[in-house]
N, C-alpha and C positions, 0 to 999 in steps of 0.2 A: 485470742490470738489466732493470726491465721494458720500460723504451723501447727501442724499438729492434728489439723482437721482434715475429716476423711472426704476429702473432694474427690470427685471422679476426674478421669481423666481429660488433660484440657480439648482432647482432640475425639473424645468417645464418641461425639454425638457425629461427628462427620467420618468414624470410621463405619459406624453401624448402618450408617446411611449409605455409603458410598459416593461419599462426597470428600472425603481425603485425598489430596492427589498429588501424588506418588512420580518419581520419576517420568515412567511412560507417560502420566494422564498427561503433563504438560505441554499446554498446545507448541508444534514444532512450526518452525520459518517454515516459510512456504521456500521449497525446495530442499529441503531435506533430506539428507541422504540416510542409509541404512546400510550397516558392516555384519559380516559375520566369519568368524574361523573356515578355514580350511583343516580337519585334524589328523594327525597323524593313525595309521591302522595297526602299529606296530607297536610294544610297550619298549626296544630296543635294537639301535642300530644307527643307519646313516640312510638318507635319503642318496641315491644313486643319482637319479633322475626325476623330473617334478614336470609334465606337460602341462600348462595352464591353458592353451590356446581354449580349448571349449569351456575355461571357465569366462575366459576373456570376452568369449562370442557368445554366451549366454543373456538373454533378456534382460534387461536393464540396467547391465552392469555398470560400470564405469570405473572406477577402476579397481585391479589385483594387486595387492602389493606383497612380495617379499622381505627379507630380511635386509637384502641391498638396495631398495628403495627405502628404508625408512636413513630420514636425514642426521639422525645423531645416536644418542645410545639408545642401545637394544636390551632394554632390563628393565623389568618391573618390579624387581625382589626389593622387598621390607629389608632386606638385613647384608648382605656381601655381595651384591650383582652377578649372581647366580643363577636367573631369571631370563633368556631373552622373552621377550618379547613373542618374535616369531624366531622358528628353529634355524640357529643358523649351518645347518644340514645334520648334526648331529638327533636324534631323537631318545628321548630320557623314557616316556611313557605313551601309554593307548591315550590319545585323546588330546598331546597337543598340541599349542598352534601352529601350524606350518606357512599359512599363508593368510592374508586378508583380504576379503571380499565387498568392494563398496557399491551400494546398488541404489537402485532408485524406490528398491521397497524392501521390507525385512523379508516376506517369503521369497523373493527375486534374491536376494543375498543369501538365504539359505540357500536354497535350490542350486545357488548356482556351483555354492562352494563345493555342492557333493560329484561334480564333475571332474574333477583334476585328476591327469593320471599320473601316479606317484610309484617310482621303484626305490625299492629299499636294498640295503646290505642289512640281513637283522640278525643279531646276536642275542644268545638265550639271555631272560631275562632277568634281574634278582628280585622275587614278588614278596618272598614272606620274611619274618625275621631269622628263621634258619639259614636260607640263603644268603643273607645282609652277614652274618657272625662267618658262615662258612666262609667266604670270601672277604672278611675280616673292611666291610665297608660301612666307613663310617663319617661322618662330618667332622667330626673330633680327631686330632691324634690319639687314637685309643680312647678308654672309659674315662669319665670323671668322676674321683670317690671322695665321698667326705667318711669322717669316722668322728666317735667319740668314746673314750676309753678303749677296753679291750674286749669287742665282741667276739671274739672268736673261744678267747680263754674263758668266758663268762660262760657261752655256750655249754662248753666240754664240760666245764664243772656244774654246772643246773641238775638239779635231782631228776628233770623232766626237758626232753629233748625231743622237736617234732619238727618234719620239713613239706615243703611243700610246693606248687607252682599255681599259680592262677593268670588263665590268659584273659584280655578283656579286649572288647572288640572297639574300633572307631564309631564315628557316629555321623550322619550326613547331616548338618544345620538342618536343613528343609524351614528358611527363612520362605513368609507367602512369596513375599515379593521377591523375583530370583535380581542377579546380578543385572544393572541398569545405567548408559550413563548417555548424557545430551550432552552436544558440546557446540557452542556459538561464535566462528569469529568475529574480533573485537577491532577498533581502528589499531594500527600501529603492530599489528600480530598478536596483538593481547588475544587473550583466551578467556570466555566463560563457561564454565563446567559444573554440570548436573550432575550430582553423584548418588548413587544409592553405599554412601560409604560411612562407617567410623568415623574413619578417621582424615577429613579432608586436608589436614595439611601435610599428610602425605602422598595422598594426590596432588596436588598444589606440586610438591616438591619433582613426583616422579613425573610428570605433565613437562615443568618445565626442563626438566632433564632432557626429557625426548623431545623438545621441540628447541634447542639451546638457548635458553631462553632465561635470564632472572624469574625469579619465585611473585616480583613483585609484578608481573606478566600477564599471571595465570590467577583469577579468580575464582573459587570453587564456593558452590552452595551447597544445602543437604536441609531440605524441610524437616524431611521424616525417611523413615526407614518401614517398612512390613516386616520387620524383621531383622536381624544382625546375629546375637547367638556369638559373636565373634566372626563370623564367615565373610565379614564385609571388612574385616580389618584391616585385608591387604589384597582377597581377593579382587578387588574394586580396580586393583592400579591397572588390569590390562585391558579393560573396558575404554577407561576414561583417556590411555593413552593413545589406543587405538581413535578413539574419535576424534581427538588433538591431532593428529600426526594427517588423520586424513582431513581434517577442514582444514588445519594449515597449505594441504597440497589441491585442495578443490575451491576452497574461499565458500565453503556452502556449509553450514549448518550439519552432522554428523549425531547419530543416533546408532545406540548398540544394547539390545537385549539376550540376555540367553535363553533360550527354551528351556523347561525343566529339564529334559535331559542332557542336552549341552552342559547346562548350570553342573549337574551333576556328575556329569565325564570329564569336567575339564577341572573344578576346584575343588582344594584341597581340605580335606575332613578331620577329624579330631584322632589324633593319634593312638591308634591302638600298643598296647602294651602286652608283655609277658614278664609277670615279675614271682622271682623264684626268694623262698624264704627258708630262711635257716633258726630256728627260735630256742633259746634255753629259759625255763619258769619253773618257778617254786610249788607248792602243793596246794598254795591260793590263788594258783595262776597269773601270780608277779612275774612278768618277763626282767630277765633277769642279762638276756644280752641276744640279740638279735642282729643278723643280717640279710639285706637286700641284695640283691640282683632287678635291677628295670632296665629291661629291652623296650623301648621305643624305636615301631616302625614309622619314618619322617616320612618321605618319599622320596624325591629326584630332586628335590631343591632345600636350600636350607631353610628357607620363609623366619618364622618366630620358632621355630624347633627345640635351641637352645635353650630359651628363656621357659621355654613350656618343661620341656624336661628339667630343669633346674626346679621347675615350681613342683615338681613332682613330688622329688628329693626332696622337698621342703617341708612335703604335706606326711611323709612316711610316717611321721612322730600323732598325724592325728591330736586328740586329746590326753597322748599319753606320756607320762613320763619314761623317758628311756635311756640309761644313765650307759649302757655301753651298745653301741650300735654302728655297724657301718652298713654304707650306702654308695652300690657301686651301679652306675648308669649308663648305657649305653644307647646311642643316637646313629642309628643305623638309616644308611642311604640307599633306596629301593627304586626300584622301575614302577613306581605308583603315580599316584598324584600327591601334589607337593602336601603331607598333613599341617594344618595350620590352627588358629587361634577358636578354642570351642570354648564356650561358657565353662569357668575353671579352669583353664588353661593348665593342665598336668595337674593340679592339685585332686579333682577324684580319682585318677587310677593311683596318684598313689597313697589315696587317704583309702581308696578299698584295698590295695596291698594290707596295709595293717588292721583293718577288721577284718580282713579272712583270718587272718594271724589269731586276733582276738576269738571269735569264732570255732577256728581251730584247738585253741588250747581248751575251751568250755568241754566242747567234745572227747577231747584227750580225758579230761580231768572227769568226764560226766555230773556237770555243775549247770547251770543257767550264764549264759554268754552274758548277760546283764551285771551279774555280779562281779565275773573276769576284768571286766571293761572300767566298774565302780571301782576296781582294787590297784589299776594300772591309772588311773585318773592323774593329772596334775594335783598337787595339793591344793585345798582350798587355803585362799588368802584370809587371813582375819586381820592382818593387819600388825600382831605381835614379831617384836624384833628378832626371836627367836624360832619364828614358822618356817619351813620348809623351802629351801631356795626352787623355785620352776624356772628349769631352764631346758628352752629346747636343743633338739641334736649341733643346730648349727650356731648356738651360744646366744640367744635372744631370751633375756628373762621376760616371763608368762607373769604377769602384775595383774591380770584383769579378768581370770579363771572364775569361770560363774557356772563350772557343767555339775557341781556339787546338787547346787538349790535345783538347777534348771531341768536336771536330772530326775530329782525325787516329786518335783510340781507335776511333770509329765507322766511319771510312774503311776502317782497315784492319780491324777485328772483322766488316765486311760485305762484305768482296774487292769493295769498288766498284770499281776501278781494273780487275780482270780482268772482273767482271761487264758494266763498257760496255762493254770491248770485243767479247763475248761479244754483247751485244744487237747492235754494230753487225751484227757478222756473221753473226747471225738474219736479220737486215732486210733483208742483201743477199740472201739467199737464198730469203726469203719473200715474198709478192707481196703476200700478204690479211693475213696476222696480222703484225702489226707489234707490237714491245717498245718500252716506253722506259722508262728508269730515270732518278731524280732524286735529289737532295740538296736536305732545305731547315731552315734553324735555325733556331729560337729566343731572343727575347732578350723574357722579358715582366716589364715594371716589378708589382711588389708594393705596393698599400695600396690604399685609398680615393683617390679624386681630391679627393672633398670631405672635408677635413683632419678634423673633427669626429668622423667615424665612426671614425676611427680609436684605438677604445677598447671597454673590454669589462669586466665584472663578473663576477663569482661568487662563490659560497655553499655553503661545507662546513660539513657537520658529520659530527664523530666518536663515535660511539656508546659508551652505556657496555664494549658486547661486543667495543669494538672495530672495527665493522662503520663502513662510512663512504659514506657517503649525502652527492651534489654534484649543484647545479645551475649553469647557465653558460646563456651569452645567445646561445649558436648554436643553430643545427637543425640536426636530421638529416635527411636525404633520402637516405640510401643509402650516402653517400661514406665513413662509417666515422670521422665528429668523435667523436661520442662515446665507442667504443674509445679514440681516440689519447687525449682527454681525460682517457680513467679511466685509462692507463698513466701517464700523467704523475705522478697523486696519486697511484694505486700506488706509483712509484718514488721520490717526496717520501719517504711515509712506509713503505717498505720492506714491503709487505706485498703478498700473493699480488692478482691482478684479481679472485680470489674474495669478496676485502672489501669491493671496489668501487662500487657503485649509482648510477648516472645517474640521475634524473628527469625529468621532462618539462618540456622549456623555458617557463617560466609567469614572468609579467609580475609577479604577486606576491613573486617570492623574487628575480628578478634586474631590476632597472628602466633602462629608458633605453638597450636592449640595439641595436645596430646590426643590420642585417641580413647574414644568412650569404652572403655574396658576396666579390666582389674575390680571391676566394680566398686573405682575412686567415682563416677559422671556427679551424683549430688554432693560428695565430700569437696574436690575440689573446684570444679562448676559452683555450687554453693556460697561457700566461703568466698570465692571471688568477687560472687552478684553482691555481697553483705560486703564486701570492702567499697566497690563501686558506692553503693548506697549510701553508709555510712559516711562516706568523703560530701556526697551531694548533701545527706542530712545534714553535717556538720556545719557546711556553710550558710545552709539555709537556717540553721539554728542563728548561730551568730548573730547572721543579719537580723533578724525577727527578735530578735532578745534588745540588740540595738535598739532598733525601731520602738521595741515596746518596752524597754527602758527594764530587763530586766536580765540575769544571769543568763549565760545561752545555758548550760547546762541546766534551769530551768527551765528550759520551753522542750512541752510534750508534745509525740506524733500518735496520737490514737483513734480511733472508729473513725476517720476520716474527715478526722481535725485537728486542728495547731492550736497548742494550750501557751498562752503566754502571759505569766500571770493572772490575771483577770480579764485578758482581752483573748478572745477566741475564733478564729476564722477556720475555713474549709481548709482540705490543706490544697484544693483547686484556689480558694484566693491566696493561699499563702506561696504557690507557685504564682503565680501572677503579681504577686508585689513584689517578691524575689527577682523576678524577669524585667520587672520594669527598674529595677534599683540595678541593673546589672551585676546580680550574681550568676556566676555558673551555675548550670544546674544539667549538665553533663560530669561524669568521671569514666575512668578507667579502673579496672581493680585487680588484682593481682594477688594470686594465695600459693604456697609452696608446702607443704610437706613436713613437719621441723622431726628432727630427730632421728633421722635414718643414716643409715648408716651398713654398706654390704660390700663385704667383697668375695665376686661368687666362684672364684678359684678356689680359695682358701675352702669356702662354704661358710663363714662366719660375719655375724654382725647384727645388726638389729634392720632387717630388709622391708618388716612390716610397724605400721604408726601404731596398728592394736590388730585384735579379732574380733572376728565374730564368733558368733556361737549359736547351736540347736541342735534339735534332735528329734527322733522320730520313729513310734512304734506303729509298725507295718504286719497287718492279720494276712494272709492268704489262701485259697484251696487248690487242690491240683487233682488231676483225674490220674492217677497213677496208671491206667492202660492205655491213656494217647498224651500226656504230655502238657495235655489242655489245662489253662492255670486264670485266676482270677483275683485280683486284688479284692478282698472282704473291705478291711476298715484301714484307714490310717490316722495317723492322732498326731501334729506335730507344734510342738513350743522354739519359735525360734526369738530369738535377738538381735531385733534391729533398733537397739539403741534407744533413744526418745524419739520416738517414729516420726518421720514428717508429716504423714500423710501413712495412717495406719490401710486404708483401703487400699492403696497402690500396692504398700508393702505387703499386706494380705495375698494379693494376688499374682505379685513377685514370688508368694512363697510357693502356693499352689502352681502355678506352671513349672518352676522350678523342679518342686518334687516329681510333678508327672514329667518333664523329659529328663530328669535324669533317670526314671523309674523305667523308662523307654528306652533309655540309651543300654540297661541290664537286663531288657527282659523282650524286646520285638524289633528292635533294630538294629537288622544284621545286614553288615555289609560284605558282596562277595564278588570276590574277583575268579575269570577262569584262568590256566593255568597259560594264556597266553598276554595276559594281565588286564583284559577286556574286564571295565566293572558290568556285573550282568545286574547288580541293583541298581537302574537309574532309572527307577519311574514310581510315581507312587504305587504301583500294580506290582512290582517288587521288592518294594521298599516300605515295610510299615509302620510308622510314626502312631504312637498311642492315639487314636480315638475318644472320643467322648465316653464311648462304652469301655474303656481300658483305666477311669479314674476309678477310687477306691469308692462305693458305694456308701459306705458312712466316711466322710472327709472332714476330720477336725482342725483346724489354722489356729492358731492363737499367737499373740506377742507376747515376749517374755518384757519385762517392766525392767528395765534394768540400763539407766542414764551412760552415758557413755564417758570410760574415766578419762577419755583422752579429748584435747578441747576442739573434737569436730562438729558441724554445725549444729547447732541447736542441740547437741550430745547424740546425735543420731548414730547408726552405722550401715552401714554398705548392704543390701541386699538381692543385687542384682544376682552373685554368682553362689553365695554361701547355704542359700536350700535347694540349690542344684546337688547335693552331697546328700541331703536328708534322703533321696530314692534308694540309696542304696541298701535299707532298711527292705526295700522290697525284693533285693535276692537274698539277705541274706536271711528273709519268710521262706520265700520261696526253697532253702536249703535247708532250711528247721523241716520243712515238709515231705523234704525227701527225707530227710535224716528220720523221720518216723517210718521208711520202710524197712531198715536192716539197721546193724550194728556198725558198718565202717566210715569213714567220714565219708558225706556226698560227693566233694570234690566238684560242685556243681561249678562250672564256666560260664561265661556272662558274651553276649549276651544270652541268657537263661528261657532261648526258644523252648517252644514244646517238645521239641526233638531231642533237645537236652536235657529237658529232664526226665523224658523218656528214656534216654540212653542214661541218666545216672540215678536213675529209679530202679534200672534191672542191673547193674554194676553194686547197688548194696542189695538189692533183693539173692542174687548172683553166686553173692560173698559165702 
């Protein structure tokens, strides 16, 4: 079968070559123009006055545009049009748009835009989440809290009572390929549009808004991606509307790149948190009643804010069972850049909320974190009427709990058990370099939060030669959808990945397509290409069963042949007598979701179809007198289901773990106190390295079919060993915890500075 085979990626051999091409490669019309921002120098206030003339007069220009030339709305925001476009005099943040620059080349459009002279009214800004609470600014009327039982009286009565705070920082995607879009006028003001985005039918949608214009107008393609991470999910829309808004006003062809550090001044990063804990547990370290505080800093627009902090809320429970808990959230509005959609979208800050917690109480208790973590576990299912009800904070029963086995296969496949004790006894011996090793798992819910998304389309067609050419409503950005994709219809219709052809996700042949997120792209993408197929096989069955005078549900599709009872052709001839007997051999497919069920006021419902699951034991060293730290070994067992394609998902895992391992330990984002980000270059900004992967790196898949009936029993792994790094701070604070007696209280990201500063904070004590 072809699922299930470890194919490389379909697009490897032309990524390694440099022969993928990507938005910019794309040859542009001869007369092409080239846009770029104007940005604002202030994170708050009001544009006074704005002199364009020397941008006007600048080399190549052609034209400037403000917010009262563009011809309809002025919003690019994903979520309540909150968003202009360009500033229409008010300014929210450092870096954005004020004005547009259309030129005759990208350096001629940069260059030109840095000429405008711009006076401001500026008022002090709100940068951090102190600020945001002090001045009580929020998106929300107030906090949104969900509860279950009574955490507070759980608390007080606990034999064992501990508090705490842990801040954790944003993260900059740092996709290769930064923000990108081409845009071509069509007869009639139609629009074609080049995206480097997610999610194009919301380009499609935000396109024709700003040019007023039906959706059925505007055209959007998307081959591939360098990248996404989430940062392309909405980021994309002011690109693509800028170069709509100016070919419709020029009639010429329109192109818009960011420079990395534009890319990085102007779009919005993974929301940093501060979330404060209140915890009461027993003397086995049963949490026994527990509450949250999460501060989320958004920035200046709402973007996906909501949704991401809801997922936060969501993820607090981790793998564990927590029978009284509340959870109080807050979605604070700052003079930042707008924070948006980052791989996990809220579910790690607040799935590392509750392993500090876990963490924390090991130490309280002076136990092994590992066993704290086994005793708070969800039940394991066996199946008996009488087993333990799993049900999480927001009332969704846990039916599919596999961290039991998934736990102890990992435990012992990594000689955890000899390995700490092995670190302790480094530690006793060592005075500077200190080890600590950890355990941390996995439990991350699968679907959309917002119920609607959770659906998808596709479009085959089977050639007379047999050749078979599909399109579907995901994008690619690297993760290897499309492979999984074409093995699917490969193995519908029994034929080699040679017959196979992907096209490029275009708004024309698949409509109303969700974005490639949530890490649904192969569950509901999939399942759709398998209906599509499935509809074509069927007919083609029939007919052929006619023809050869036998059951259709009799007639096989295998190794790239039609079995009909005793008569046997290619299924290249069995397309071709199909075609000449005029059967279709085009379908449509369509797949939704079944079983969901949220409503996110309340906090209650069933908002995911199942989980994932893994986990992840993480060795490290640290130089206790600079700070200086090193990932030793990491060992991880995750579950992704009956794997599609065990190689893709292999190396879904691995990347995974290294930037979330990244996003805790070397990328730090920092703004100065006039809200200038001073990280935007990779000369300031450092993204793990090659030199920054664990030196002994073990991947494995956990064997474990999927109980829920998604493709081929698979599950989701784009976003769920994004969570496995967090295993590397909380090594990283097993390490310091070996200098002194008080907890580390290590903070993330967990630079060398940091844990300098909380190497001599217990050294101190």
């Amino acid at each position: 079968m072809t699922v299930a085979a470890p194919l490389p990626h379909d697009s490897a051999e032309l990524h390694v070559t440099g022969k993928a091409r990507y938005v910019d490669d794309l040859p542009s019309p001869a007369g092409t123009l080239h846009l770029a921002f104007g940005l604002s120098a202030i994170a708050r206030g009001r544009v006074t006055d704005m002199d364009l003339s020397a941008v006007r007069a600048a080399p190549g220009v052609v034209k400037v545009l403000t917010a009262n030339d563009l011809p309809h709305a002025n919003d690019v925001s994903p979520s309540i049009h909150d968003e202009p476009l360009l500033s229409d005099g008010s300014v929210h943040y450092l870096g954005q748009p004020l004005f547009l620059v259309v030129a005759t080349s990208h350096t001629l459009a940069r260059k030109a835009a840095r000429l405008a002279d711009v006076s401001y009214d500026e008022e002090p800004p709100l940068l951090t989440i102190d600020d945001a609470m002090a001045a009580n600014s929020h998106f929300e009327d107030g906090p949104r809290i969900w509860q279950r039982g009574d955490a507070d009286a759980a608390v007080a009565n606990a034999p064992h009572r501990i508090s705490g705070t842990i801040e954790m920082g944003g993260q900059e995607h740092f996709y290769l390929e930064g923000q990108a879009a081409l845009v071509q006028p069509q007869d009639n003001g139609d629009m074609l549009v080049h995206s480097s985005t997610q999610h194009p039918t919301e380009i499609q949608h935000k396109v024709a808004e700003a040019l007023g214009l039906p959706m059925h107008a505007i055209r959007v393609e998307t081959r591939r991606m360098g990248g996404g991470f989430g940062g392309k999910e909405s980021q994309g829309n002011a690109l693509a509307v800028s170069c709509a808004v100016a070919a419709s006003l020029t009639g010429r062809a329109c192109k818009m790149r960011y420079d990395r550090d534009d890319d990085m001044t102007v779009t919005g990063k993974r929301h940093d948190f501060r979330i404060s804990y209140e915890v009461g547990f027993d003397d086995q370290g049963r949490v026994l009643g527990i509450s949250f505080l999460q501060l989320a800093r958004c920035g200046w627009a709402q973007d996906l804010s909501l949704p991401v902090a809801d997922r936060a809320m969501l993820h607090a429970d981790n793998a564990y069972q927590l029978d009284n808990i509340r959870i109080e959230s807050h979605r604070l509005k700052t003079n930042t850049q707008s924070a948006t959609a980052f791989r996990g979208f809220g579910g790690p800050q607040g799935m590392l909320g509750i392993e500090r917690v876990m963490d924390h109480i090991a130490h309280a208790l002076g136990t092994d974190p590992l066993e704290v973590r086994r005793v708070n576990y969800y039940a394991e299912k066996d199946g008996a009427d009488d087993a333990p009800k799993n049900t999480t904070p927001y009332g969704q029963d846990v039916t599919d709990f596999v961290l039991h086995d998934l736990t102890a296969k990992l435990i012992d496949g990594s000689d955890y058990t000899k390995r700490r004790a092995a670190v302790a006894e480094w530690n006793a011996a060592n005075p500077v370099l200190k080890k600590g090793i950890a355990f941390s798992p996995v439990k991350f819910g699968i679907s959309f939060t917002l119920t609607h998304l959770n659906q998808a389309g596709a479009l085959v067609h089977v050639y007379a030669d047999g050749s078979i050419q599909m399109n579907h409503g995901g994008t690619e950005m690297g993760q290897g959808l499309n492979q999984k994709v074409a093995q699917v219809a490969a193995s519908r219709f029994g034929v080699a990945m040679s017959a196979v052809r992907i096209t490029a996700t275009d708004t024309s042949k698949v409509p109303n397509t969700s974005a490639t997120a949530a890490s649904s792209g192969s569950d509901l993408n999939g399942m759709a290409v398998r209906n599509a197929c499935d509809l074509i096989r069927a007919r083609m069955a029939d007919f052929i069963g006619r023809y050869h005078q036998c059951p259709s549900d009799a007639v096989e599709f295998a190794g790239g042949f039609v079995h009909a009872g005793d008569n046997v052709m290619t299924f290249a001839q069995a397309a071709k007598l199909c075609y000449e007997n005029r059967v279709s051999l085009s379908a449509t497919g369509f797949y939704k979701t079944p079983s969901l069920s949220w409503d996110r006021i309340k906090g209650q419902g069933r908002p995911f179809y199942y989980f994932a699951y893994g986990a992840a034991v993480t060795e490290v060293v640290i130089d206790t007198l600079t700070g200086e730290n090193r990932i030793l070994r990491t060992d991880i067992l995750h579950d992704a289901g009956t794997s599609l394609n065990p190689a893709l998902d292999i190396g879904q895992v691995e990347g995974a773990y290294v930037q979330g391992a990244g996003w805790l330990t070397t990328e730090e984002l920092v703004w100065d106190n006039k809200g200038q980000l001073r990280t935007h270059a990779p000369s300031t900004y450092k993204i793990p390295a090659c030199s920054d992967r664990p030196d002994i790196f073990n991947v494995t898949l956990y064997e474990n079919a999927n109980a829920e009936d998604t493709i081929y029993r698979s599950k989701a792994v784009g976003e769920p060993p994004f969570m496995l790094g967090i295993s590397a701070l909380l090594a990283l604070s097993d390490a310091v915890a070996a200098c002194g007696a008080p907890y580390p209280d290590l903070q993330a990201p967990a630079t060398p500075e940091r844990i300098l500063k909380a190497v001599q904070k217990v050294q101190d004590a």
